[in-house]
N, C-alpha and C positions, 0 to 999 in steps of 0.2 A: 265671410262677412266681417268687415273693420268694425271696430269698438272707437269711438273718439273718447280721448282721457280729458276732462277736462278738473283741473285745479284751480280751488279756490283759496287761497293762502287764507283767507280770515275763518274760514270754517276747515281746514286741516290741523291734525292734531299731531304733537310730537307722536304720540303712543298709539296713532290707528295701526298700524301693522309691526305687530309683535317680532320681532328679529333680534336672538343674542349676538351680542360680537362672538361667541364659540363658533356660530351657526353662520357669519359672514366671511371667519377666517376661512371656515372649510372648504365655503364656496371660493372663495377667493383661491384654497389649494388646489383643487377641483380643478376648473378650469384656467388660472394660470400656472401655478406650478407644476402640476401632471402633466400640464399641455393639450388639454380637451376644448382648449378655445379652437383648436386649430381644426377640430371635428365639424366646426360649424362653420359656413360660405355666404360670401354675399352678405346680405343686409345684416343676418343674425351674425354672424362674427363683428362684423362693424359695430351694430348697438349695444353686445356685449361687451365691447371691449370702451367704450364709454362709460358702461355702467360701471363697470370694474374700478375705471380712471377714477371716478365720483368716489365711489365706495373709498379706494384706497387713498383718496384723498382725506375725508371726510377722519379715517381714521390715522391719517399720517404716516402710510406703509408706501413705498416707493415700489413699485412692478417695475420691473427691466425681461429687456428678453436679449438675445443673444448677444454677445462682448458689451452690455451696459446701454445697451439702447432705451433708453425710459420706455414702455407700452404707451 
């Protein structure tokens, strides 16, 4: 069963979902620097690897993967 997400920008809050930068680096080690993105196939490596993009965006951390290729 799909769940539909739907966002409402005027009623989302910075602070609904509690997340430290300690707790996003990890995840960010986790799966790109140990390399457990690559455990996952198909759609779930695809949207993880977006969400990653965002995140290390948001926090200005550049991901590359092999000889410098941006993720």
């Amino acid at each position: 069963m799909s769940k539909t997400i739907k966002l409402h920008k005027k009623s989302i809050r910075k602070d609904r979902h509690s997340v430290t930068k300690s707790e996003v680096m990890d995840a960010i080690d986790y799966f790109h620097s140990i390399g457990m993105i690559h455990n996952q196939h198909g759609d779930a490596e695809h949207y993880l690897k977006i969400l990653l993009r965002k995140v290390a965006n948001d926090y200005n951390i550049l991901l590359t993967l092999n000889e410098g290729e941006i993720l």
